[in-house]
Backbone bond lengths (Angstrom), bond angles and torsions (degrees), N, CA, C in turn:
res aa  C-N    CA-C-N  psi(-1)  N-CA   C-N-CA  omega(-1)  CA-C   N-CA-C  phi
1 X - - - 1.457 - - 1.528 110.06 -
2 X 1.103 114.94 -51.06 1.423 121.30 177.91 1.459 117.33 -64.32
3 X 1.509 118.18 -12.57 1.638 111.75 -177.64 1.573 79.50 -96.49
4 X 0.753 120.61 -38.40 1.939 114.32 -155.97 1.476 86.69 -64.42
5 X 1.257 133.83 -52.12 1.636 134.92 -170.33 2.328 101.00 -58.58
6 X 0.844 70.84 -43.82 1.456 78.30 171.11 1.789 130.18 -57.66
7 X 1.762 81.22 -50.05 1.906 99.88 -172.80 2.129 80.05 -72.17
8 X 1.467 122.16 -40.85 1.466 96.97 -168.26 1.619 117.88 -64.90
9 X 1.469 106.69 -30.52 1.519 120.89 -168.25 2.196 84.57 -53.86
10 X 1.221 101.18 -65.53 1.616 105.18 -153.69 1.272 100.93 -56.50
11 X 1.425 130.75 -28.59 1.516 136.14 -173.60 1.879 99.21 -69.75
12 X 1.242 105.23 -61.66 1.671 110.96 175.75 1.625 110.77 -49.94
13 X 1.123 119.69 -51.77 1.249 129.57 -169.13 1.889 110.93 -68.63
14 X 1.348 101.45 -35.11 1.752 115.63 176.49 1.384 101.66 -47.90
15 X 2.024 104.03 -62.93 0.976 106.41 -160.11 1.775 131.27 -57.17
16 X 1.575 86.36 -34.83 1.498 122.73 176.70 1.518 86.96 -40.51
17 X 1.835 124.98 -75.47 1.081 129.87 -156.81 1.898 124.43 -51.74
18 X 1.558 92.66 -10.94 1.871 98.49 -163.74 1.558 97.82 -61.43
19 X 1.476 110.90 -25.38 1.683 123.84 -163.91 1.679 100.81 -95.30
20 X 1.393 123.39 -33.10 1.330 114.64 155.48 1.362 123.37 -45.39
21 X 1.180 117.94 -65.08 1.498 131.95 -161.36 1.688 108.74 -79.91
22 X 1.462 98.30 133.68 1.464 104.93 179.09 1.595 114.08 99.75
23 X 1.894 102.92 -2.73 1.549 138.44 163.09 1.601 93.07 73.20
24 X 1.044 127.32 45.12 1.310 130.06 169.18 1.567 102.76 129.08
25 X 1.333 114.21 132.08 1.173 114.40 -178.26 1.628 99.46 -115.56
26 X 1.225 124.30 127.96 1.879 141.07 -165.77 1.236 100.73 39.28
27 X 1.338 131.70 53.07 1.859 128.17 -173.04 1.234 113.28 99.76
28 X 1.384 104.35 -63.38 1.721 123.45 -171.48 1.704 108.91 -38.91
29 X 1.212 107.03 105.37 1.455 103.32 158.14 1.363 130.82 -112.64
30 X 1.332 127.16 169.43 1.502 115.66 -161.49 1.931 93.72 -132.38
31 X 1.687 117.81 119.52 0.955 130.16 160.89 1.377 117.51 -52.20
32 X 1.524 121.23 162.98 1.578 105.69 -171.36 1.838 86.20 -101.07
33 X 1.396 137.83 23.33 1.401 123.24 143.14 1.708 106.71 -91.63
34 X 0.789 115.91 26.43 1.554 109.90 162.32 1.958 99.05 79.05
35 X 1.059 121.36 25.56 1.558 114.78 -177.74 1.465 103.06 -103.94
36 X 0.984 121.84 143.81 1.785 136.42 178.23 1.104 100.30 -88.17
37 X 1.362 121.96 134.13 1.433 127.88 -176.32 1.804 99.32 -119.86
38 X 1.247 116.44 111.55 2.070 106.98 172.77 1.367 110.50 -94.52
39 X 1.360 110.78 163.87 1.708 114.95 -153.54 1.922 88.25 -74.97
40 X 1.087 100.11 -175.14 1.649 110.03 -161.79 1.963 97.60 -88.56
41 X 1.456 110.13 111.38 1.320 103.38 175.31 0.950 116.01 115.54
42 X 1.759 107.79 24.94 1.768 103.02 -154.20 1.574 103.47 -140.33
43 X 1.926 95.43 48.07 1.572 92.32 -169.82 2.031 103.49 -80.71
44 X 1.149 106.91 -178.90 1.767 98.24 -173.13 1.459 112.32 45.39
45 X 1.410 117.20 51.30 2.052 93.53 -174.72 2.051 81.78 -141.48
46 X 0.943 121.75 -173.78 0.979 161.68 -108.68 1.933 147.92 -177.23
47 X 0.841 112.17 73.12 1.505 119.09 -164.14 1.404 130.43 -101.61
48 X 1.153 145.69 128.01 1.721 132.85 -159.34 1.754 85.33 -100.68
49 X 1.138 107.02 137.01 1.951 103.55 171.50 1.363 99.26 -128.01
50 X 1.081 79.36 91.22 1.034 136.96 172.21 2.016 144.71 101.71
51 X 1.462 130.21 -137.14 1.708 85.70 -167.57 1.300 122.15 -85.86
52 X 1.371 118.72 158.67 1.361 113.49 177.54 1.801 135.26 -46.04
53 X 1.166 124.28 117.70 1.120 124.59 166.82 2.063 108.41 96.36
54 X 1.639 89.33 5.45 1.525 110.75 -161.16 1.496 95.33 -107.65
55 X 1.345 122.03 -51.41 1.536 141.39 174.34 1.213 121.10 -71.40
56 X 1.554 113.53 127.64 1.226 115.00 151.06 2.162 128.08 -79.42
57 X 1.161 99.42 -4.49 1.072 110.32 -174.25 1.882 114.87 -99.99
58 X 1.233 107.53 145.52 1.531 123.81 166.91 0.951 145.79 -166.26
59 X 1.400 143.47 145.85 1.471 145.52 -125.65 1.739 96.92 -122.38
60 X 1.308 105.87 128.91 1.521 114.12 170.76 1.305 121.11 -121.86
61 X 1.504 83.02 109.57 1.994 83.71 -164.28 1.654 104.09 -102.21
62 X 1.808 112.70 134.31 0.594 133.17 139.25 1.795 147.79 -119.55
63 X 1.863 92.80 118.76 1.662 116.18 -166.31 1.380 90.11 75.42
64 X 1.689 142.44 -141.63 1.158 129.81 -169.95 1.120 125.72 -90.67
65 X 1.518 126.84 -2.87 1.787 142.69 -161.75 1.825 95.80 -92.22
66 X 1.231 101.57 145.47 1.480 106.64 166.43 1.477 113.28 -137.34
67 X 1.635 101.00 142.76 1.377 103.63 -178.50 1.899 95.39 -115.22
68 X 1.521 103.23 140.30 1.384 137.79 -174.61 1.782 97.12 -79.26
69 X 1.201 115.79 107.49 1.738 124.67 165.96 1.108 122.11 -104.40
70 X 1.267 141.37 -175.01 1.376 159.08 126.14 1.623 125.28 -85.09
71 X 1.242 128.10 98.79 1.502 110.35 166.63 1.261 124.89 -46.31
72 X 1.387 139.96 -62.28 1.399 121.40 138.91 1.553 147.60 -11.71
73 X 1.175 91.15 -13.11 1.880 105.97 177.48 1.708 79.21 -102.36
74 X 1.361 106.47 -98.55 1.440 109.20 -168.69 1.380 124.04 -16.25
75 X 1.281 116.46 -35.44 1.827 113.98 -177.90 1.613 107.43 -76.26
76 X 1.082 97.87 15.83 1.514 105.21 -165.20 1.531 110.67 -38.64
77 X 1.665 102.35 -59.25 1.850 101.19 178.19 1.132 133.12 -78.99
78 X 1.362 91.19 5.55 2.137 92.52 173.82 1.248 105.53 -85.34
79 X 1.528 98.30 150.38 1.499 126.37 -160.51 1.554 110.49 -67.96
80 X 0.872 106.91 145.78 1.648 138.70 -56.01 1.288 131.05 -26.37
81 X 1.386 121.45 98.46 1.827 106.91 -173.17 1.017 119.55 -60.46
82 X 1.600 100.31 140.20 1.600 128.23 -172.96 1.465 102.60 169.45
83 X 1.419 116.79 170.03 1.016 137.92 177.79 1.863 106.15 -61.79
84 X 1.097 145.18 116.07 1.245 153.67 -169.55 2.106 120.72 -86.13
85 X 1.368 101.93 54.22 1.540 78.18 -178.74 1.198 115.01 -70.50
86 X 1.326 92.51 -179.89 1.428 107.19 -148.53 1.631 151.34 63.77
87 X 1.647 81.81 22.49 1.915 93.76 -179.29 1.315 96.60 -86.20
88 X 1.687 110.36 173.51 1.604 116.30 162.33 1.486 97.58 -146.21
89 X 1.275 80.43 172.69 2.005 92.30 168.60 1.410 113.40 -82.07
90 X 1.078 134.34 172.90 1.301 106.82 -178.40 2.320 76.26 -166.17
91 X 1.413 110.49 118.83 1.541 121.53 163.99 1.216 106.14 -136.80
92 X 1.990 108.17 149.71 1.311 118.17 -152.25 1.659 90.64 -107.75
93 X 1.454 127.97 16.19 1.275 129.11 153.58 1.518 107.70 -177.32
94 X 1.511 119.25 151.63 1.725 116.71 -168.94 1.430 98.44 -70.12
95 X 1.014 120.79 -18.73 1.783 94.39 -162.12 1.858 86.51 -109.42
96 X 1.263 142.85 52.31 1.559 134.04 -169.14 1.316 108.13 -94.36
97 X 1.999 92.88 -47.99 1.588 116.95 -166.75 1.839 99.15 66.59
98 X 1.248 109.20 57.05 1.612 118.71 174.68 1.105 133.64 -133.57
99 X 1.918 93.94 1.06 1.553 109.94 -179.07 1.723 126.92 -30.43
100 X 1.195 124.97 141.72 1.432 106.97 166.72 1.522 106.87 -136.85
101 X 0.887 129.45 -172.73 1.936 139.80 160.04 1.276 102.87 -108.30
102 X 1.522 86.00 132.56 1.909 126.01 168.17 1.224 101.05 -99.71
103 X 1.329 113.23 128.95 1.029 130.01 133.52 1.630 122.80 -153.61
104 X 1.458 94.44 146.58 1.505 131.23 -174.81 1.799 102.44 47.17
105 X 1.801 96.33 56.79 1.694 104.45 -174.28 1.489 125.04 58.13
106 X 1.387 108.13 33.69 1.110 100.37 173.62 2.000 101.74 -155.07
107 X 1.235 113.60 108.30 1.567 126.12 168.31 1.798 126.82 -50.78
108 X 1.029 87.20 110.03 1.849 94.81 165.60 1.500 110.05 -123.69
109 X 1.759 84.86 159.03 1.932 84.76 -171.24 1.598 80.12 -113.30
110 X 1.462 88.74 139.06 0.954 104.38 178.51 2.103 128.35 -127.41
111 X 1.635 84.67 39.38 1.825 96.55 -167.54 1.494 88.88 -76.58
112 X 1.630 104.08 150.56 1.402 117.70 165.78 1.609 109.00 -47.42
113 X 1.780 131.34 151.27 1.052 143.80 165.15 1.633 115.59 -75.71
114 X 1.318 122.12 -10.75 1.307 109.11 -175.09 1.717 94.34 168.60
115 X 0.978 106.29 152.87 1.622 138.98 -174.77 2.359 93.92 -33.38
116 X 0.975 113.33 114.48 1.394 132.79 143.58 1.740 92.94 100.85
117 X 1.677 106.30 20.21 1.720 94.78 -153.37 1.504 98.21 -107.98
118 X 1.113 128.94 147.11 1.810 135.73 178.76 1.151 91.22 -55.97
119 X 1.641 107.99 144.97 1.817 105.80 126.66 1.195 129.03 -27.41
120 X 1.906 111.62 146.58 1.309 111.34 -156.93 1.395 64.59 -146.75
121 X 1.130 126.76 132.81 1.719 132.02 157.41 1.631 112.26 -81.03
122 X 1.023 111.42 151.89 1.119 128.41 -166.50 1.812 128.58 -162.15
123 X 1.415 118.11 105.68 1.552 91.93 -165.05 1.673 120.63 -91.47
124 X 1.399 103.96 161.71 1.398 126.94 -167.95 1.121 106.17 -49.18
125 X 1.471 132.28 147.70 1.373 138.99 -169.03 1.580 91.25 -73.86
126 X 1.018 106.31 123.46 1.555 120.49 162.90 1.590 121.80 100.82
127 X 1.628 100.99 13.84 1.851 138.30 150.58 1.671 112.54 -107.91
128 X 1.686 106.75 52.54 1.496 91.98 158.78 1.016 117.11 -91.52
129 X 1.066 121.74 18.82 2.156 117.91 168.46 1.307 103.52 -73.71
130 X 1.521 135.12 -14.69 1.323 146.18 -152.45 1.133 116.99 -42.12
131 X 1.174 155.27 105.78 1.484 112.97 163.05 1.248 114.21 -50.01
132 X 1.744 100.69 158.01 1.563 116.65 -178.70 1.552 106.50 -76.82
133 X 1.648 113.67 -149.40 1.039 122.36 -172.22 1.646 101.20 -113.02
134 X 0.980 107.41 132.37 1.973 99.96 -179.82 1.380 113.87 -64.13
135 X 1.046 125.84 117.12 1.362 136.33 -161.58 1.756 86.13 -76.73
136 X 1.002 133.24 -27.07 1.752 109.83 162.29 1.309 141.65 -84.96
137 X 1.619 90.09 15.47 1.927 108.53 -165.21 2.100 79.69 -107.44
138 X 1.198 117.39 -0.87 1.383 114.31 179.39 1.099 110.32 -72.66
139 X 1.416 120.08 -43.53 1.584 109.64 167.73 1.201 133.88 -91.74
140 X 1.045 114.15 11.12 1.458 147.28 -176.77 2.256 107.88 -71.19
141 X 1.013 110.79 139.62 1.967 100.10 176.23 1.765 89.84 -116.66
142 X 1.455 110.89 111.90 1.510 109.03 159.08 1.513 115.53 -53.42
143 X 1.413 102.11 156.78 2.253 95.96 -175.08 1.497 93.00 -53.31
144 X 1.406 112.08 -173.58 1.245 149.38 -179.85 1.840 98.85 -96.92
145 X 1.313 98.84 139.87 1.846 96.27 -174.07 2.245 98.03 -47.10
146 X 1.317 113.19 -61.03 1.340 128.89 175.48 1.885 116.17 -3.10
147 X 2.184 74.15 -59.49 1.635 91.07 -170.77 1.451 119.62 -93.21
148 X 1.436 103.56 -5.43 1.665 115.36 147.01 1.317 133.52 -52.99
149 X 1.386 90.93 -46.62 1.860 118.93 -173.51 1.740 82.16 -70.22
150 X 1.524 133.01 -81.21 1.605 124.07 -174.71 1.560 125.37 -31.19
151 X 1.399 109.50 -43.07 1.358 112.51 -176.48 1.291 107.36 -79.32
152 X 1.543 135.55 -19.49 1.499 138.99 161.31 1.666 115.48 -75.80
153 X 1.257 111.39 17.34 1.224 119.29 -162.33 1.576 88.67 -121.18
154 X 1.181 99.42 -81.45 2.072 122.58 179.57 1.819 85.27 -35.93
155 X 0.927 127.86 -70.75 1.553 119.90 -177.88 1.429 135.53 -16.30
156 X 1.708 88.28 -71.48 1.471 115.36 173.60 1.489 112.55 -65.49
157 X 1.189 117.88 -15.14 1.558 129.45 -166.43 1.590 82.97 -88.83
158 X 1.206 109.26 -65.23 1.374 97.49 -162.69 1.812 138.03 -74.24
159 X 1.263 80.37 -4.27 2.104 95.23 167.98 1.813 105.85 -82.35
């Protein structure tokens, strides 16, 4: 139990680092208290941290603060709700702030709507075939990135 808490810390912490290294990865820089810093001007925007279509991870910056996601977390209520592997980030240049989540070939943006609020998926203008969001995955709490990182752990452990 205690190495697995460990193997998650270094997995979280790796990821943390993709946005360290390279002294900012698409703007995004990472303070050594763990705070996301977004380039100046980049409130409502959006960042893949790392490369496009390569990452499951992305940064939602609002005004200069950034919060660290999972596209796979966020798709949480699309149909069928659940956790989605195999999403990525997917931006049509690093510095756009236009990132969105793919999944199963098809992009939703998925930036918070307003100050303290989750991702809300939503698909890209010109994906209204989309499925929606399962109106029973609404009351539903997707894991915590943490308990993502464990259950990708228990997995791999167990093959």
């Amino acid at each position: 139990m205690r190495n697995t808490f460990r193997a998650a810390a270094v997995l979280l912490l790796g990821s943390c680092g993709i946005l360290a290294a390279a002294a900012g990865y698409n703007g995004v820089t990472l303070d050594l208290d763990g705070t996301l810093n977004c380039p100046t001007g980049s409130s409502q925007t959006a960042f893949c941290a790392g490369e496009s279509n390569s990452t499951d991870f992305i940064v939602y910056c609002q005004n200069s603060s950034g919060k660290l996601s999972a596209c796979s977390i966020d798709l949480y209520g699309i149909q069928p709700a659940g956790v989605k592997t195999g999403a990525t980030c997917y931006e049509s240049s690093k510095t756009s702030g236009t990132a969105v989540c793919v999944y199963d070939g098809k992009e939703y943006d998925t930036k918070p709507r307003g100050p303290g609020s989750n991702p809300r998926p939503s698909p890209v203008s010109g994906n209204t075939d989309d499925p929606t969001v399962d109106p029973a995955a609404e009351s539903l709490t997707p894991p915590g990135p943490a308990e993502y990182i464990m259950q990708g752990i228990r997995q791999h452990d167990s093959n």
